[in-house]
N, C-alpha and C positions, 0 to 999 in steps of 0.2 A: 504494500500500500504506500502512495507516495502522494504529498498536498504540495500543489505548484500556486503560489501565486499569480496572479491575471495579471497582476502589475507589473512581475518579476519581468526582467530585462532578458534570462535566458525562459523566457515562456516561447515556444515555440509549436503550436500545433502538429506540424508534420510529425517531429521528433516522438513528442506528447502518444499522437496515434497510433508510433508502431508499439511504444510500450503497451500500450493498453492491449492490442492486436496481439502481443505476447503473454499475456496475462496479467498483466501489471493493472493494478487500480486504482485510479488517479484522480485525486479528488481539489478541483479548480475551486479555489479561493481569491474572496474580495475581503479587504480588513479583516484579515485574520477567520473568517467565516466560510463554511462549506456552502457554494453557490451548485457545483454540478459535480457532475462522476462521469469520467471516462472510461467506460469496461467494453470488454468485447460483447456479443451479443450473439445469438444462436437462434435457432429458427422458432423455439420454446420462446423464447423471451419477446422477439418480432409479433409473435398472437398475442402472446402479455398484454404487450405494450398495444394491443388494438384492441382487445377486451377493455383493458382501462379506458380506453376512449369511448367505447360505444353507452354513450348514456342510458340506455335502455335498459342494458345487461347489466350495468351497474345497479338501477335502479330496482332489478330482478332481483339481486344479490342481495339487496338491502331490505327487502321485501321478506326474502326467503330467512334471513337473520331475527328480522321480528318476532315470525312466527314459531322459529326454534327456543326463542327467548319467554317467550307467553305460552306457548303452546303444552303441550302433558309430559311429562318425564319419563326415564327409566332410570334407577338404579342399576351400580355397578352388574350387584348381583341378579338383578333381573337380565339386562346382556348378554352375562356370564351363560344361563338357565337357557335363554333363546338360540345360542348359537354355538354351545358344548358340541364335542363330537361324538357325544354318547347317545344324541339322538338321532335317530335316522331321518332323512335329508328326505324329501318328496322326490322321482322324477325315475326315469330308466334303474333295471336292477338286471344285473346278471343271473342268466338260470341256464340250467343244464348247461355249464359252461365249465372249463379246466382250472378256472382262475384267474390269477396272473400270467400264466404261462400265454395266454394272447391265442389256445389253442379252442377250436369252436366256442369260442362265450357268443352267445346272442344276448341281446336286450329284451327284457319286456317291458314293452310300452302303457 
């Protein structure tokens, strides 16, 4: 991590951008204060950064927070109860089948 002053007389952009492009994280300051951050970016962070902008989805987000916030609970232990692997799971089950061994298993549906 490295803080470059905006003022500083070796501030240089070009320079600036291949560090960041190497992983370097550079954080431009004015009096003494974090104004921006130079980091590299990947294609994760490119939808980030356009989710954040879409005010709709934001709006969605903030919506869906409320109602986590108000809405009914579960305890640890109820979680715990609900998603144990000691119960059996709904959906396809192997019958007349070898097993593991991957030799005739069918599913029933």
């Amino acid at each position: 991590m490295k803080t470059v002053s905006l003022d500083s007389p070796q501030f240089t952009l070009e320079g600036l951008l291949r560090e960041a492009a190497g992983g370097e994280v550079i954080f431009l300051t004015t009096n003494g204060l974090p104004r921006f951050a130079l980091v590299a970016v990947d294609e994760g962070d490119q939808e980030a950064f356009a989710l954040r902008s879409n005010t709709e989805f934001m709006a969605y987000l903030d919506e869906c927070k409320q109602r986590v916030r108000q809405g009914p609970t579960k305890s640890l232990e109820e979680i715990k109860s609900l998603f144990s692997e000691e119960k059996s799971l709904p959906g396809p089950r192997p019958v007349g089948g070898k097993g593991h061994e991957g030799q005739d298993d069918c599913l029933e549906v």
